[in-house]
N, C-alpha and C positions, 0 to 999 in steps of 0.2 A: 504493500500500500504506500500510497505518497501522502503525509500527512502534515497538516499544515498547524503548529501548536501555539496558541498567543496566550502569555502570561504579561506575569509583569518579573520587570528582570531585579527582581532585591531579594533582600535575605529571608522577608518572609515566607512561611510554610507552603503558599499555594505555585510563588515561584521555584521555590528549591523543590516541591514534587511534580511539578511541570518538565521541569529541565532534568529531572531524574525518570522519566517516566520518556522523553523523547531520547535520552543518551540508549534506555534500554531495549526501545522500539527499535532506534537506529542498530545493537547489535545483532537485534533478529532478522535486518536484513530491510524494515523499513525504510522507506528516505522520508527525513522528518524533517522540514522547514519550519527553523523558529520565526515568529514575528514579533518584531516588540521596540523599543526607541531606545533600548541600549541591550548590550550583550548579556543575557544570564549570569550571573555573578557563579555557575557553579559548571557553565558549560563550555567544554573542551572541544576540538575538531581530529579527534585524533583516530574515528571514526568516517570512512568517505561519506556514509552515509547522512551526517549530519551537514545543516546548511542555518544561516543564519541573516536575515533581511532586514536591514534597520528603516523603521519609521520615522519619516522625518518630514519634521512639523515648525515652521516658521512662527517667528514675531512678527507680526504687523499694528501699526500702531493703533487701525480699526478695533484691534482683540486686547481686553482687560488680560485675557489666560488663552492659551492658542488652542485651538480646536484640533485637539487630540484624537477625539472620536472621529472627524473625519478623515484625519492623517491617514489615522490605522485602517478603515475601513477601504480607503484607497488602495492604502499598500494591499489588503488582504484580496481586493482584484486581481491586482496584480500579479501577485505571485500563484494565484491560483490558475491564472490565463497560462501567464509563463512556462510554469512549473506543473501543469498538468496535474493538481493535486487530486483527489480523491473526495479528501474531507477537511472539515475543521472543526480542533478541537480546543474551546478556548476555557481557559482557568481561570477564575472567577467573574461575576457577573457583570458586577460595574467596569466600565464602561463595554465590557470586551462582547458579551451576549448582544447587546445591542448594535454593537460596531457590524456585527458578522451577520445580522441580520439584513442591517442597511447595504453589505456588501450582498448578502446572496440575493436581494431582490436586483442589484445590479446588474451582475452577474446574468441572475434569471431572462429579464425583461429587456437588456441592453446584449446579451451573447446568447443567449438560448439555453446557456450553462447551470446544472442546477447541482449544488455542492451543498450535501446536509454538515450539516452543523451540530454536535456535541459540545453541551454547557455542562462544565462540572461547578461546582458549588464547595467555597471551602470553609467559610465559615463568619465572617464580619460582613462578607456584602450582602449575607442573609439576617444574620442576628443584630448588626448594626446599621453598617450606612443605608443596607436595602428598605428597613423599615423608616426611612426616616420619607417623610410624605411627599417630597419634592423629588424623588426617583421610584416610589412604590409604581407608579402607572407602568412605568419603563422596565422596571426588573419582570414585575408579573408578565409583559407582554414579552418582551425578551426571550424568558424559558419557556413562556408556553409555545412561540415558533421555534422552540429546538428542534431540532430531528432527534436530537436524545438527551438525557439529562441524569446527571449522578450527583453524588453526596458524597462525602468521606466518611459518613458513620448516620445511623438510624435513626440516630437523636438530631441530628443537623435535617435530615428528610422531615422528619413529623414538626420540626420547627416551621419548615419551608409551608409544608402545608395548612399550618397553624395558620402563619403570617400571611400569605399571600394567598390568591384564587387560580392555584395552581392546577391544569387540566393535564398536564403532561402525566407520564411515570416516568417517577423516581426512583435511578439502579443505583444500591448502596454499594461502590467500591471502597474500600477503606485505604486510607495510605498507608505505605511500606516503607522498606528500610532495605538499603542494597548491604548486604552483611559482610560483602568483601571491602566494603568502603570503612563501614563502621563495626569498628571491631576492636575488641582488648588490644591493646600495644604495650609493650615493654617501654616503660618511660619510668624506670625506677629511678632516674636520675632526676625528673620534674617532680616525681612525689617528695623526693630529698628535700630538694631544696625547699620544697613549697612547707612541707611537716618535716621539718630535722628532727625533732621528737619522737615521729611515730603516730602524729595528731591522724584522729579521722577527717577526713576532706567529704565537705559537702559540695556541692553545686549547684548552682541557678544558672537556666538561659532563657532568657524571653527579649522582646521587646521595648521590655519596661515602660508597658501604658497600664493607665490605671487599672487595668481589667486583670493584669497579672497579680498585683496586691503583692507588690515587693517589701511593703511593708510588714506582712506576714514573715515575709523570707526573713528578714532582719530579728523578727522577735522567734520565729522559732530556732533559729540558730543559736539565740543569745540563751535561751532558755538552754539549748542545747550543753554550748558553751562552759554554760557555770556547773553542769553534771560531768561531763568529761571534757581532757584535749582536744581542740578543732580546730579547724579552718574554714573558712569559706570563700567560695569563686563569683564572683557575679558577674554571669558573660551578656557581652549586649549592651545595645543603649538606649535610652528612649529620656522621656518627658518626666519619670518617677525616678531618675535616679538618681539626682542631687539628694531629694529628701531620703532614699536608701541610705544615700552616703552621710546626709545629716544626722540619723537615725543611730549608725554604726558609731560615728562621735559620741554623741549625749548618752551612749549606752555602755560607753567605754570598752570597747572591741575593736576599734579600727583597729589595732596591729592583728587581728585576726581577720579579717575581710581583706577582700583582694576585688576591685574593678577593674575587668579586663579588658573592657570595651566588647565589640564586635568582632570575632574570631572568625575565622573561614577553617581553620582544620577543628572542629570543634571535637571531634573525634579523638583526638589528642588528647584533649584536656578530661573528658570523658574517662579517658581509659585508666586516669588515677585517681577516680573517683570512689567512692567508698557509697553513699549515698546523693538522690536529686531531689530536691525541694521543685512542686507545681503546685502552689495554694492559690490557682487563680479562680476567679470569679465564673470563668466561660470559658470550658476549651470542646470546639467542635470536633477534635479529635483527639490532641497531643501529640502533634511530630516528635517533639523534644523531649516526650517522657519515654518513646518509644526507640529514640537516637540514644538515648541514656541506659537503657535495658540491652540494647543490639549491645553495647561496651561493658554488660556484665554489669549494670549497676541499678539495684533496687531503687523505688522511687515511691516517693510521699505527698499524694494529693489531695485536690479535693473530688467530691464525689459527681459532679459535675459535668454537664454534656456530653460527649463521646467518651470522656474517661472512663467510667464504667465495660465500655467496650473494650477494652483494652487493658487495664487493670485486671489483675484477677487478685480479691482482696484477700491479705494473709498470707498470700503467695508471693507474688509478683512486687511487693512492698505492701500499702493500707493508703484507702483513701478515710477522706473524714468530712465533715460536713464545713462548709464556708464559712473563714474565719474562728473557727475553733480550732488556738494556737496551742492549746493545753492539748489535746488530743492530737495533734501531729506533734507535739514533741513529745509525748509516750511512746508513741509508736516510732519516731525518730529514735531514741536510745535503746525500744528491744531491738531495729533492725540493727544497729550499729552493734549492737552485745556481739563480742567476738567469737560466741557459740552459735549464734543465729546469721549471723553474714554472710557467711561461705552458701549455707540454703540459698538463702533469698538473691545472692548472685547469680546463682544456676539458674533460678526458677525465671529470672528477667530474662537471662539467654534465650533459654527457651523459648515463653511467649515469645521474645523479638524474632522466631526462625518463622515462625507460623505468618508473618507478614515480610516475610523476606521477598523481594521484587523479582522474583522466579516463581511466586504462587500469586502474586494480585496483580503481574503482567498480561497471562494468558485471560485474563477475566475484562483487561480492556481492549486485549485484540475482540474475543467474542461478542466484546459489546460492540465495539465497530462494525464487524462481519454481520450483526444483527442492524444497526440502524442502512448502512449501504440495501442490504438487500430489501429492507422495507423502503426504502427512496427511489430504491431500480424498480417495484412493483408499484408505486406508486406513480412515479413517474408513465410507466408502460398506461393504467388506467387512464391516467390525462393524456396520453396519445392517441389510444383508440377510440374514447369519444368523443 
């Protein structure tokens, strides 16, 4: 197949499984065309089969903000004309469902070309921006002209359908983890340094927008902290984490806490982890609790949107309900007890194989192979009457 993938090119979840999901298309022999107004921040070309088309979108002094959505929708002609593509499959809603819409009626009506379109759904253009009244009209109509439409997790579907007057169906593929990527590494030299005692290492990665509740991160650790030896990582950046960092001050820990900013081998740091802190407010799946397991490391959340899917509680680490600091740090210190560790290590590996990107690849080839063939029959009816 020739497939044509538009995310957005950042560190967020929906572009890092975008760009992992077309590297692993591309080695089964696919030709995947990325589209998007800068390069994926995790994609390589060292696959022939990978191609990448940049969007580009002027200033003019007519435009307050440059008209993005047309840019894309141009280019996404384009390369479909060009490039003979197949399909497209675009990651997440805003603007991108709608861009590809505006293109296949182009496409349609100006070439006779008719290219279905696959909207995946990852999680804030449905629970957040999508609900906000000034794009509700646009997302709803967006995915119901999909030709096919998924979710990351079951909980992010019965949302969609909560929120919106959604006529489509919704196929729950879940995100994955490529286990050659992410995997324990020998870094006994970064755990030196980082615990020259022997300290247990926690870790945090998010975003750090409100919805993560880094705030949480800060007091369960401290709580941790005053019970035994630690450390902590806090990768990433965002809007919450000055006051992290003010927090770490006023609690008298900063020599324990460590800001690491935005990491690209997060894998690395991962692999001398001991335990992961997720006490967020919303997670439609958890990439990051599941990057964190793939490296053999238990994790502690909350009970919360797609976690539950993914989470096996007791096993895999404990979830606990939102903002109850006292109960993840109970169960922060049994996982850490050096009789209960080495288990709940295993048991994370584990889970993390069961979504390893060799078992939820073949389930979005099959969804392909099913919307194409209902677009070919489709198409056939509008021919013959």
């Amino acid at each position: 197949m020739k497939i044509g993938i538009v995310c957005y090119p950042t560190f967020g979840g929906s572009g890092v499984v975008a760009t992992e999901l077309g590297k692993a298309l591309a080695k089964e022999g696919h030709q995947v065309h990325f589209i998007t107004y800068s390069q994926p921040s995790r994609l390589d070309f060292l696959n022939e089969n990978l191609f990448y088309h940049e969007v580009e979108f002027r200033s003019y002094p007519l435009f307050e903000y440059p008209p993005y959505e047309l840019a894309l929708a141009s280019k996404m002609v384009s390369v479909v004309m060009n490039e003979h593509l197949d399909l497209l499959h675009v990651h997440y809603a805003i603007p991108h469902a709608s861009a590809a819409y505006m293109a296949k009626q182009i496409l349609l009506k100006t070439h006779g070309i008719y290219i279905p379109v696959v909207t995946t759904l990852h999680g804030t253009d449905i629970t957040l921006v999508g609900k906000d009244a000034s794009y509700e009209p646009v997302v709803t109509f967006s995915i119901n002209e999909s030709d096919g439409v998924t979710s990351v997790s079951e909980d992010l579907k019965k949302e969609t359908y909560h929120s919106f007057k959604i006529t489509r169906e919704i196929e729950v593929i879940p995100n994955f983890i490529d286990l050659e990527k992410f995997k324990k590494q020998k870094k006994d030299h970064f755990k030196k340094a980082i615990c020259p005692q022997g300290e247990s290492l926690i870790v945090h990665t998010s975003n750090f927008r409100k919805v993560k509740r880094v705030g949480d991160v800060m007091s369960v650790f401290n709580n941790i902290h005053k019970e035994i030896p630690s450390k902590l990582l806090m990768i990433g950046d965002g809007p919450e984490r000055s006051g992290a960092e003010a927090m770490a001050r006023e609690m008298g820990i900063n020599d324990a806490v460590r800001f690491l900013g935005k990491q690209e081998a997060v894998e690395e740091v991962l692999s001398v982890a001991d335990l992961f802190l997720m006490p967020s407010e919303k997670e439609s799946f958890g990439l990051a609790a599941l990057e964190a397991m793939a490296c053999e490391v238990p994790v502690i959340s909350t009970n919360t949107g797609g976690l539950p899917e993914l989470m096996i509680q007791g096993v895999t680490g404990f979830m606990s309900n939102i903002g109850d600091v006292e109960d993840m740090t109970r169960n922060s210190l049994f996982v850490l007890d050096k009789n209960n560790l080495p288990r709940f290590k295993a048991s994370a590996l584990a889970r993390a194989k069961e979504f390893d990107i060799t078992n939820i690849l073949p389930l979005y080839e099959q969804y392909y192979e099913k919307v194409l063939k209902k677009a070919r029959v489709n198409r056939s009816a509008e021919t013959t009457s």
